[in-house]
PQR file with spaces between the fields and no chain letter, atoms N, CA, C, O and H, PARSE charges and radii, in Angstrom:
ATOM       1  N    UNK     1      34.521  -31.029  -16.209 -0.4000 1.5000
ATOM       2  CA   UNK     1      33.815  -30.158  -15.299 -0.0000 2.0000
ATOM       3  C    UNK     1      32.537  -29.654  -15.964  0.5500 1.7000
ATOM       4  O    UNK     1      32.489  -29.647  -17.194 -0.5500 1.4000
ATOM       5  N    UNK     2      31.643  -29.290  -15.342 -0.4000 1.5000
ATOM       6  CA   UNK     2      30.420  -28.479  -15.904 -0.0000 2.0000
ATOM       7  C    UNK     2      30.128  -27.007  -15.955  0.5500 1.7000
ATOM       8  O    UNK     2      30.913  -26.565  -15.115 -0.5500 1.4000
ATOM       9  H    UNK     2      31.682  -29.296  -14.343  0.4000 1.0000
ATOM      10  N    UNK     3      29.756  -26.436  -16.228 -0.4000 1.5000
ATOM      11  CA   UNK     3      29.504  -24.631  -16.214 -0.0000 2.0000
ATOM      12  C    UNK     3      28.641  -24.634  -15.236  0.5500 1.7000
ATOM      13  O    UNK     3      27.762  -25.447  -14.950 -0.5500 1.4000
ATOM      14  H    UNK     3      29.119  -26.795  -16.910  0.4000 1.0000
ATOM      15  N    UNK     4      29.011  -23.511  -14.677 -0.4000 1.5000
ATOM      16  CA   UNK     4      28.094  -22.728  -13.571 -0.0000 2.0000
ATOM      17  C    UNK     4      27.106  -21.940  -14.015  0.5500 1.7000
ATOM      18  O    UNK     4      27.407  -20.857  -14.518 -0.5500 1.4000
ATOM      19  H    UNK     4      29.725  -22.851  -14.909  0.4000 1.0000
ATOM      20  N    UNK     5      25.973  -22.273  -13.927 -0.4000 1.5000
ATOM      21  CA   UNK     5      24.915  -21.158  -14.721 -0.0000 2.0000
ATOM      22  C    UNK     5      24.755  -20.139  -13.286  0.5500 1.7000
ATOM      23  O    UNK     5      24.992  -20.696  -12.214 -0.5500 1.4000
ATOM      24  H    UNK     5      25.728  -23.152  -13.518  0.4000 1.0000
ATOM      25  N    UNK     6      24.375  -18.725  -13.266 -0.4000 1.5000
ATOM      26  CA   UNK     6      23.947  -17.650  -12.554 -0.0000 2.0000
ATOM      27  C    UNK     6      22.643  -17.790  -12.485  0.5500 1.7000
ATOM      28  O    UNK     6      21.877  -18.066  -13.408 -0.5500 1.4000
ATOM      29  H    UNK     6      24.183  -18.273  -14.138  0.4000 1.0000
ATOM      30  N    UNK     7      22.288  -17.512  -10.883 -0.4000 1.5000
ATOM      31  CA   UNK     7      21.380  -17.470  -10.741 -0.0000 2.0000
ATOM      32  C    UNK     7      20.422  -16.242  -10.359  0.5500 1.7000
ATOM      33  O    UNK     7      20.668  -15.586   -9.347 -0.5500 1.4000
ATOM      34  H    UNK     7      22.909  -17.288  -10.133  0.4000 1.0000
ATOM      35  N    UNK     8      19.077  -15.868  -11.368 -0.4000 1.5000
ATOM      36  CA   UNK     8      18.500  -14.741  -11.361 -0.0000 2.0000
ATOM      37  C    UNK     8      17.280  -14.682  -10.615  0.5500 1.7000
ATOM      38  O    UNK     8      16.252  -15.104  -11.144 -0.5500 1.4000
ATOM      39  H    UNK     8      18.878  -16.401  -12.190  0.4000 1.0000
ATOM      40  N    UNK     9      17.261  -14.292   -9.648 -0.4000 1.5000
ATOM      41  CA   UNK     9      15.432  -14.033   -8.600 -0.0000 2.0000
ATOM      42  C    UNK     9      15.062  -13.110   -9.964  0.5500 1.7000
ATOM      43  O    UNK     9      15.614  -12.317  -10.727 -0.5500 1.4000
ATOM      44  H    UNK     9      18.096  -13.949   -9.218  0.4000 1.0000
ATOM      45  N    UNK    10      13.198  -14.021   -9.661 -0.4000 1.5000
ATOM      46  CA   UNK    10      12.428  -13.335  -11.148 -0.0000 2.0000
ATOM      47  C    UNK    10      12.030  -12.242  -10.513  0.5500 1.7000
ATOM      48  O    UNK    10      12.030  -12.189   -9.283 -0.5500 1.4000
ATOM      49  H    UNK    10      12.749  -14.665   -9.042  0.4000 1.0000
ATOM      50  N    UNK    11      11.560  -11.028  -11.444 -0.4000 1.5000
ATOM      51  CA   UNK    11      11.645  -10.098  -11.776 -0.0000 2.0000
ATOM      52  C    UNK    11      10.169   -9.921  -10.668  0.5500 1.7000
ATOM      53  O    UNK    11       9.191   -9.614  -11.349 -0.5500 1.4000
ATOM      54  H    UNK    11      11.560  -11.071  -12.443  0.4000 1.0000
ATOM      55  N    UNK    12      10.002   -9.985   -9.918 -0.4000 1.5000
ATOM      56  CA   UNK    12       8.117  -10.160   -9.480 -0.0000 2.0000
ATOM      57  C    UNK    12       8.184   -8.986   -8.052  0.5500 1.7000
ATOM      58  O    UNK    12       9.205   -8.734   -7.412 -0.5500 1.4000
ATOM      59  H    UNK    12      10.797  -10.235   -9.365  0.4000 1.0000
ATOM      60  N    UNK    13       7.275   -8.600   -7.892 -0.4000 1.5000
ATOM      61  CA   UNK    13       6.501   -7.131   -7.026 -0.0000 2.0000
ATOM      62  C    UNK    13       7.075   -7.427   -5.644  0.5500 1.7000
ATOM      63  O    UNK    13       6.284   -8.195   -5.096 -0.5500 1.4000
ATOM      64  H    UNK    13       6.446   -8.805   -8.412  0.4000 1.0000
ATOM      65  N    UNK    14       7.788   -7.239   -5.085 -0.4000 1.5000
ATOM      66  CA   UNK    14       7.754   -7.937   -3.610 -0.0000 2.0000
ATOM      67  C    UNK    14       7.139   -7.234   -2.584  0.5500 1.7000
ATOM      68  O    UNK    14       7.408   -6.126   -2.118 -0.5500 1.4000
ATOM      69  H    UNK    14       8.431   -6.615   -5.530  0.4000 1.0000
ATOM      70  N    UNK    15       6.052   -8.244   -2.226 -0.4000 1.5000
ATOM      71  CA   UNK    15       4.890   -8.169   -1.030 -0.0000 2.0000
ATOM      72  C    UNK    15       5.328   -8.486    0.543  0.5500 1.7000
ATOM      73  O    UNK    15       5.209   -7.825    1.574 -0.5500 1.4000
ATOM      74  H    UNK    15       5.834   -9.144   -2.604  0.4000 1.0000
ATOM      75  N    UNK    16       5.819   -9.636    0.295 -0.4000 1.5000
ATOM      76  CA   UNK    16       6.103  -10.300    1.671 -0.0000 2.0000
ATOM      77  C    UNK    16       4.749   -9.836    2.951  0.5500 1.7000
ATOM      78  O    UNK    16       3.549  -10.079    2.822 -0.5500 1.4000
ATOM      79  H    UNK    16       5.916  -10.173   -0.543  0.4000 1.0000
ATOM      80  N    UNK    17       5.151   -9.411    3.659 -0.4000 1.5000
ATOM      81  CA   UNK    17       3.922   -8.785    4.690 -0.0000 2.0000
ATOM      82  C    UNK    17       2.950   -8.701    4.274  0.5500 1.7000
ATOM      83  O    UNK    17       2.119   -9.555    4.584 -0.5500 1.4000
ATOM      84  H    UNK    17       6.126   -9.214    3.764  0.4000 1.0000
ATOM      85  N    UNK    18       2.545   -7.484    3.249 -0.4000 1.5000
ATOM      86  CA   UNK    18       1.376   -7.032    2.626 -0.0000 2.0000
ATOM      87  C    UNK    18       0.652   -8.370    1.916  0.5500 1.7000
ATOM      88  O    UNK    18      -0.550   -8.195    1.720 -0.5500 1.4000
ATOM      89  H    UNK    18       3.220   -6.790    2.997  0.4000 1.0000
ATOM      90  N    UNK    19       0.940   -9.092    1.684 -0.4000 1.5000
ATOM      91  CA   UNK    19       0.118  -10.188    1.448 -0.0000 2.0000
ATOM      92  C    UNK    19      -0.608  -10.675    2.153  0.5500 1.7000
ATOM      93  O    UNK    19      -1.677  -11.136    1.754 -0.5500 1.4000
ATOM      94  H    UNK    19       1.917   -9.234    1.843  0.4000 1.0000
ATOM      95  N    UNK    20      -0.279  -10.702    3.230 -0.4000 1.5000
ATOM      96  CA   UNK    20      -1.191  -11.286    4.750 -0.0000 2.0000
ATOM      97  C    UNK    20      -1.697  -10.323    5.776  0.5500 1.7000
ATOM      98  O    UNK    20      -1.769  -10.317    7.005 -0.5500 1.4000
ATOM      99  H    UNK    20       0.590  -10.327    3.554  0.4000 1.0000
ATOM     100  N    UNK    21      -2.057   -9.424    4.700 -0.4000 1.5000
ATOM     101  CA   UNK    21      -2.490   -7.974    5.446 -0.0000 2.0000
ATOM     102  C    UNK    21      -2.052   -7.529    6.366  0.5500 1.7000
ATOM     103  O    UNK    21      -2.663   -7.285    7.406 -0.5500 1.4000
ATOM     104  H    UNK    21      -1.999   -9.429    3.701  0.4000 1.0000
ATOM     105  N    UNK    22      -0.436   -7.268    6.051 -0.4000 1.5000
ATOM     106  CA   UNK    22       0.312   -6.557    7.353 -0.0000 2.0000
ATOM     107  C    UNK    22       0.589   -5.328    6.912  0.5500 1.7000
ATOM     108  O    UNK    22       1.792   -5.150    7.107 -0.5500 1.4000
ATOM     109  H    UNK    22       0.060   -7.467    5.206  0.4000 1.0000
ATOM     110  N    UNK    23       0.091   -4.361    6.405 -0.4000 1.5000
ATOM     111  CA   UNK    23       0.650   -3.141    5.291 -0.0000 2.0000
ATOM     112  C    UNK    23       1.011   -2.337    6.467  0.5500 1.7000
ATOM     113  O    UNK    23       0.684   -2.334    7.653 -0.5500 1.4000
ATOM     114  H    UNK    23      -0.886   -4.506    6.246  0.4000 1.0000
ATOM     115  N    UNK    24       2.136   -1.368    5.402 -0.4000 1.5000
ATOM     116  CA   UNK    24       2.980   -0.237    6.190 -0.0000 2.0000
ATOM     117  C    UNK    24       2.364    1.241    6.215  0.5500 1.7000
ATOM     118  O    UNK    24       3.052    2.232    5.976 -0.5500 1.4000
ATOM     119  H    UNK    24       2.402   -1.370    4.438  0.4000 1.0000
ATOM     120  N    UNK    25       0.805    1.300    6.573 -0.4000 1.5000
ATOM     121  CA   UNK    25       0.631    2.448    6.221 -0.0000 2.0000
ATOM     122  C    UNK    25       1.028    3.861    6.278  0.5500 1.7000
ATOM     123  O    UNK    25       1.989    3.781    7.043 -0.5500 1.4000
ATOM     124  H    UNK    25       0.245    0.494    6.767  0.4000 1.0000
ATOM     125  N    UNK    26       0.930    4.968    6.002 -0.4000 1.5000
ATOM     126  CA   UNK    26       1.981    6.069    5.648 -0.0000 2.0000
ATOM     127  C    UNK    26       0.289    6.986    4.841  0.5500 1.7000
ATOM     128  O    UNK    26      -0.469    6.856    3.879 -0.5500 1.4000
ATOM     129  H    UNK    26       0.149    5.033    5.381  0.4000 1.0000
ATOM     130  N    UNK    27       0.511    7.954    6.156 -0.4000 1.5000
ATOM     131  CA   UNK    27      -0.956    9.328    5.728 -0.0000 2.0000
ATOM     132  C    UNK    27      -0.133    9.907    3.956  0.5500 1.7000
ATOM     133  O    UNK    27       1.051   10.038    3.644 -0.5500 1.4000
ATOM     134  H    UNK    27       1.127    8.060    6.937  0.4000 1.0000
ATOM     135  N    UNK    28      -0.903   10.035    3.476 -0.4000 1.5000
ATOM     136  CA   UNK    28      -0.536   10.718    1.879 -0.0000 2.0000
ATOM     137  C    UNK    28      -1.186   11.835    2.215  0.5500 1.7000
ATOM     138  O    UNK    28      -0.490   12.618    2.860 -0.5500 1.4000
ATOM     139  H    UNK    28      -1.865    9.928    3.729  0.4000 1.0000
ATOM     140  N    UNK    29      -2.327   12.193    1.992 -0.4000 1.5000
ATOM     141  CA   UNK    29      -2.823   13.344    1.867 -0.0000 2.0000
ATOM     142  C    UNK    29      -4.199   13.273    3.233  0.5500 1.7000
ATOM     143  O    UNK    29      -5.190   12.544    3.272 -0.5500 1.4000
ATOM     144  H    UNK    29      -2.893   11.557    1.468  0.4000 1.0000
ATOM     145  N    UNK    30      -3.771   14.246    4.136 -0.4000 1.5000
ATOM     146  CA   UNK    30      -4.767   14.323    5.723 -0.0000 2.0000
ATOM     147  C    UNK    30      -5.647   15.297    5.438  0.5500 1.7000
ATOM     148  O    UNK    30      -5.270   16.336    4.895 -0.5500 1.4000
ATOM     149  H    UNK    30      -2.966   14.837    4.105  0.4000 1.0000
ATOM     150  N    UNK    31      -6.958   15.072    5.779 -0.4000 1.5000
ATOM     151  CA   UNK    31      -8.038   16.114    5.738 -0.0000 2.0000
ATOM     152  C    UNK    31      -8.076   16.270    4.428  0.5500 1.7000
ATOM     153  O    UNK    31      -7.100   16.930    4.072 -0.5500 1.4000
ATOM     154  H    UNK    31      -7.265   14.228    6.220  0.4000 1.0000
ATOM     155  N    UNK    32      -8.671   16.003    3.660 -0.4000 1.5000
ATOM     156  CA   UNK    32      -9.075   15.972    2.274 -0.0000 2.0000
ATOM     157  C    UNK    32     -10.543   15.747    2.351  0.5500 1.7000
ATOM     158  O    UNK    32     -10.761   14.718    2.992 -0.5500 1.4000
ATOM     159  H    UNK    32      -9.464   15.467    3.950  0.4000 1.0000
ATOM     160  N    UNK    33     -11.869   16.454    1.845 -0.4000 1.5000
ATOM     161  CA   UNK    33     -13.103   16.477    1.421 -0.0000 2.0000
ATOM     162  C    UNK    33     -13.810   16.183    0.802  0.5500 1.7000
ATOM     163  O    UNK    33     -14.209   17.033    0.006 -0.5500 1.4000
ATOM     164  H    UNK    33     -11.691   17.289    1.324  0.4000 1.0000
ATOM     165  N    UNK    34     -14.524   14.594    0.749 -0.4000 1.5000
ATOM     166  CA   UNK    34     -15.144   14.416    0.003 -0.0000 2.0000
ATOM     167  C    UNK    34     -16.383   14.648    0.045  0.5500 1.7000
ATOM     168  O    UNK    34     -17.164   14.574    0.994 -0.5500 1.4000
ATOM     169  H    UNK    34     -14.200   13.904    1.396  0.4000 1.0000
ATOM     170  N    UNK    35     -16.638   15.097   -1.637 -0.4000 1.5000
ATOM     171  CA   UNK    35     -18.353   15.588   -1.946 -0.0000 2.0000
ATOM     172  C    UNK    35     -18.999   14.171   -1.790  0.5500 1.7000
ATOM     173  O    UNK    35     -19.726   14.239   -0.798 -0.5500 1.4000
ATOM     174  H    UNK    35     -16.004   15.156   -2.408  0.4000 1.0000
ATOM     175  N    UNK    36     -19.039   13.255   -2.187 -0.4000 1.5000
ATOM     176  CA   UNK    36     -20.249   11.978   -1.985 -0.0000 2.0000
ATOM     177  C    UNK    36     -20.356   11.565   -0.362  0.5500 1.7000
ATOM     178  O    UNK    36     -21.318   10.953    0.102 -0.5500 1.4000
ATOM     179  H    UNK    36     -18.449   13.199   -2.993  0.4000 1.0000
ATOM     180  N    UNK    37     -19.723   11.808    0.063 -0.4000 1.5000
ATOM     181  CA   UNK    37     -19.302   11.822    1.837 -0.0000 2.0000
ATOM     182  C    UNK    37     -20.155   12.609    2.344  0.5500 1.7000
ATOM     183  O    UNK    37     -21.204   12.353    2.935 -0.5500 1.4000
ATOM     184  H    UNK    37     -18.941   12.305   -0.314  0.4000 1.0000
ATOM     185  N    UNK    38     -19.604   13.715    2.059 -0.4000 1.5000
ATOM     186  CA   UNK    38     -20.129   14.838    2.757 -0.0000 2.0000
ATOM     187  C    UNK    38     -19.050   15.144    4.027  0.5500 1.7000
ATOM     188  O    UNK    38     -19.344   15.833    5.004 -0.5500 1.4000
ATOM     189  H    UNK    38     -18.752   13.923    1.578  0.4000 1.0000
ATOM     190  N    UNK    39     -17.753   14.496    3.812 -0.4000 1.5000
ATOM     191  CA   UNK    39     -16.895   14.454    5.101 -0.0000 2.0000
ATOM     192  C    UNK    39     -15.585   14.740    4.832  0.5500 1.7000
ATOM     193  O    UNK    39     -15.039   14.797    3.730 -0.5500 1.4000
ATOM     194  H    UNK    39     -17.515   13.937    3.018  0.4000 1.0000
ATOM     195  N    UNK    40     -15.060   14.939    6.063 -0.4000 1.5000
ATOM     196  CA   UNK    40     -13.149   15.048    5.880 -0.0000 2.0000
ATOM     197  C    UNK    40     -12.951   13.346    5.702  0.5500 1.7000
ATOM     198  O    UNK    40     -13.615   12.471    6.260 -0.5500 1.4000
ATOM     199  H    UNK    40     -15.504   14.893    6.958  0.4000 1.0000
ATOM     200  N    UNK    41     -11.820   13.177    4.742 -0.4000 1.5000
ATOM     201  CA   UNK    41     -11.238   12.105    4.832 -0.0000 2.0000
ATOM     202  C    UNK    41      -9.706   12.089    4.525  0.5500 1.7000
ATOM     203  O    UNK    41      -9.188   12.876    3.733 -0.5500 1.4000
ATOM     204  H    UNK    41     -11.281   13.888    4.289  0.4000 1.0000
ATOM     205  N    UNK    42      -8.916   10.978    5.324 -0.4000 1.5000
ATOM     206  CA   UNK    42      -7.598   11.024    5.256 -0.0000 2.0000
ATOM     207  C    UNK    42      -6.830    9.785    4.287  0.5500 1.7000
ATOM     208  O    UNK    42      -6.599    8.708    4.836 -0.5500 1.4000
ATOM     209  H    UNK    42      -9.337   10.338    5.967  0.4000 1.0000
ATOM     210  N    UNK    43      -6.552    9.931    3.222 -0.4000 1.5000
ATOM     211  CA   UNK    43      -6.043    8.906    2.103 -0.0000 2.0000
ATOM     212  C    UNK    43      -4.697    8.252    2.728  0.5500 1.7000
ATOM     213  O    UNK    43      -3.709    8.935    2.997 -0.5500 1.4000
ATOM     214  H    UNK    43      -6.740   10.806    2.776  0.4000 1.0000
ATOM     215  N    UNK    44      -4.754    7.159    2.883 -0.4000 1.5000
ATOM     216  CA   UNK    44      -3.690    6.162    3.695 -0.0000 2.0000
ATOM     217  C    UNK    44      -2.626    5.447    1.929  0.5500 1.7000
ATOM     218  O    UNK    44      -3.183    5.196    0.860 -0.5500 1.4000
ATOM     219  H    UNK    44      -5.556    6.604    2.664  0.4000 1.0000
ATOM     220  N    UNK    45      -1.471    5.338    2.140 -0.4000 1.5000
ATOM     221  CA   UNK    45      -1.241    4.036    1.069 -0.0000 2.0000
ATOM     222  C    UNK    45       0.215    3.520    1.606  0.5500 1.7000
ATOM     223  O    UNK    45       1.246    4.100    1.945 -0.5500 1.4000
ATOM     224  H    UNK    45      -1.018    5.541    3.008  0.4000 1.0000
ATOM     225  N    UNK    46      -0.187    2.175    1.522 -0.4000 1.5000
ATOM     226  CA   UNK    46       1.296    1.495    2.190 -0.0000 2.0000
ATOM     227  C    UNK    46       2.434    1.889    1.687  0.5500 1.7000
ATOM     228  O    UNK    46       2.421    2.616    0.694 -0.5500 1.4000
ATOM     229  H    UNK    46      -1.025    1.704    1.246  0.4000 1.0000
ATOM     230  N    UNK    47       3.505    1.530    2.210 -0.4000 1.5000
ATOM     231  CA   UNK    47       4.606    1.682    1.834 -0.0000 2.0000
ATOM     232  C    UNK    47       5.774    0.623    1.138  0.5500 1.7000
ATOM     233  O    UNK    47       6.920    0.609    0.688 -0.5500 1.4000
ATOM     234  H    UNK    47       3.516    0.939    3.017  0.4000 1.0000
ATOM     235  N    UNK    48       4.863   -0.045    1.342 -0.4000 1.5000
ATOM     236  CA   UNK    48       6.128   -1.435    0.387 -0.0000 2.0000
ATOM     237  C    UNK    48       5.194   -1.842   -0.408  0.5500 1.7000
ATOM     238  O    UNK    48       5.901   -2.304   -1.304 -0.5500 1.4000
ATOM     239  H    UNK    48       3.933   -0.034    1.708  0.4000 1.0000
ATOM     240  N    UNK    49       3.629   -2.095   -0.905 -0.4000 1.5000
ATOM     241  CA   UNK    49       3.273   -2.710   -1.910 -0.0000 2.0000
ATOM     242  C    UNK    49       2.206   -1.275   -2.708  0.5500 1.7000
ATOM     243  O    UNK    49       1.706   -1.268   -3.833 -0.5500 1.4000
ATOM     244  H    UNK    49       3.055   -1.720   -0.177  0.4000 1.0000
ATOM     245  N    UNK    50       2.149   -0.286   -1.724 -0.4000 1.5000
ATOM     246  CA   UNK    50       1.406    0.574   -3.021 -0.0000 2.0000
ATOM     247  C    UNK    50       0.094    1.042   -2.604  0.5500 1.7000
ATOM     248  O    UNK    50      -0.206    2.233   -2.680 -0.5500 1.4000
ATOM     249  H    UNK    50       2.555   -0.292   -0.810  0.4000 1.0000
ATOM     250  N    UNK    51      -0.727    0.120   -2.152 -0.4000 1.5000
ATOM     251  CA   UNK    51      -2.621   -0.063   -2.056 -0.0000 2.0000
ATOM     252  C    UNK    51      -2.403    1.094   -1.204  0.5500 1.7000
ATOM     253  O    UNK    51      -1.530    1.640   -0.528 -0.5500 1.4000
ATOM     254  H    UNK    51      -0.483   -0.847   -2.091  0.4000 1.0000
ATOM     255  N    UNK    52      -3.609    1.205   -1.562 -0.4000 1.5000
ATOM     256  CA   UNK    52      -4.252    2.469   -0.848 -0.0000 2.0000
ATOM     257  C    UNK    52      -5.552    2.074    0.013  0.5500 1.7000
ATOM     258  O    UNK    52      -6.094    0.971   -0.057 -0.5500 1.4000
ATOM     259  H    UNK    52      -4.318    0.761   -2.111  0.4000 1.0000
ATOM     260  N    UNK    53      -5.985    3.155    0.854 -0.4000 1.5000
ATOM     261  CA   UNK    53      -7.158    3.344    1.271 -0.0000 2.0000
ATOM     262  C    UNK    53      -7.603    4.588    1.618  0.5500 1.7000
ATOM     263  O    UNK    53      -6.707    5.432    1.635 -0.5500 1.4000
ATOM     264  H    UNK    53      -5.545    4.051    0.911  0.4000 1.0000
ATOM     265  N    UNK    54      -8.977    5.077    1.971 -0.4000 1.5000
ATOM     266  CA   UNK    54      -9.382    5.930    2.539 -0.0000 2.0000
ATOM     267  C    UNK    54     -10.013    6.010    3.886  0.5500 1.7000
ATOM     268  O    UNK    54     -11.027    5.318    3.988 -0.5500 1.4000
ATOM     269  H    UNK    54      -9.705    4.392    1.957  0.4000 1.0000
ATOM     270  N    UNK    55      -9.823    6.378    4.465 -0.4000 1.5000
ATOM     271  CA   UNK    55     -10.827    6.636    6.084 -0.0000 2.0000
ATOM     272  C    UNK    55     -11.616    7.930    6.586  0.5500 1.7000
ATOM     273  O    UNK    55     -10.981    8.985    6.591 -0.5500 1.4000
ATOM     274  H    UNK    55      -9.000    6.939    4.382  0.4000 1.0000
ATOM     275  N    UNK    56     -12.655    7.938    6.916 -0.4000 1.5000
ATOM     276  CA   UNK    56     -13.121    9.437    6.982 -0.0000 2.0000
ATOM     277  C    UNK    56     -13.713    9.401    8.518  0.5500 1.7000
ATOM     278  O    UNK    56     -14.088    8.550    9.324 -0.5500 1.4000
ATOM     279  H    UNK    56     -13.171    7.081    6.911  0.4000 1.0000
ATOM     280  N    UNK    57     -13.593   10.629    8.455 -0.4000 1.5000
ATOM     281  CA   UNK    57     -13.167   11.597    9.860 -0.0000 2.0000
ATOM     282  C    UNK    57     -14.596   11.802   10.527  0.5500 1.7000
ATOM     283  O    UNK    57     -15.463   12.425    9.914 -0.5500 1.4000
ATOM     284  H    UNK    57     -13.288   11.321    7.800  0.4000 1.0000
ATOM     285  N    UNK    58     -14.737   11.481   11.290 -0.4000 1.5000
ATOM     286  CA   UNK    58     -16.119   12.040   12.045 -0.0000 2.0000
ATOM     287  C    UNK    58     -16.819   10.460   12.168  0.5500 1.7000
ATOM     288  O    UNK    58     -16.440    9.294   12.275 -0.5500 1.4000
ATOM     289  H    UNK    58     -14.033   10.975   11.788  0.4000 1.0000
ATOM     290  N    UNK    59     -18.409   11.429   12.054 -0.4000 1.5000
ATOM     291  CA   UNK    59     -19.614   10.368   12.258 -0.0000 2.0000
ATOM     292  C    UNK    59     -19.573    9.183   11.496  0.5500 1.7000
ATOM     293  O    UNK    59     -19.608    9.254   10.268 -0.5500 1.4000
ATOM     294  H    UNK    59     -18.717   12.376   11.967  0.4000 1.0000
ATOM     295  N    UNK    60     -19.506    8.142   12.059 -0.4000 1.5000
ATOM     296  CA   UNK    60     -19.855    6.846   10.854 -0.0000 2.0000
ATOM     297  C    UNK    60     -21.691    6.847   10.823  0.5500 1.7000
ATOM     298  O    UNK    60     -22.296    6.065   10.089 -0.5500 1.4000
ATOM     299  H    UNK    60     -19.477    8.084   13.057  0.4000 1.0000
């Protein structure tokens, strides 16, 4: 007979979605002020891979 080796999924970040720009975004911190702006802005960061963004409030 032969031995059964175990098998281990490598150790790696799991994206799935967020790779193909499907992110779970989730408000962190709403109405927050930035000085180079000059504006309210609301800090976004997904929820299964991490990234962040910012969006600001008002006039583009």
């Amino acid at each position: 007979m032969s031995n059964v080796l175990p098998f281990k999924k490598p150790a790696a970040k799991p994206k799935g979605l967020c790779e193909h720009g499907f992110h779970k975004w989730k408000i962190v911190q709403e109405k927050q002020f930035d000085v180079k702006q000059g504006r309210l802005v609301t800090v976004y960061s997904c929820e299964r891979c991490g990234e962040k963004k910012v969006k600001a409030i008002g006039k583009d």
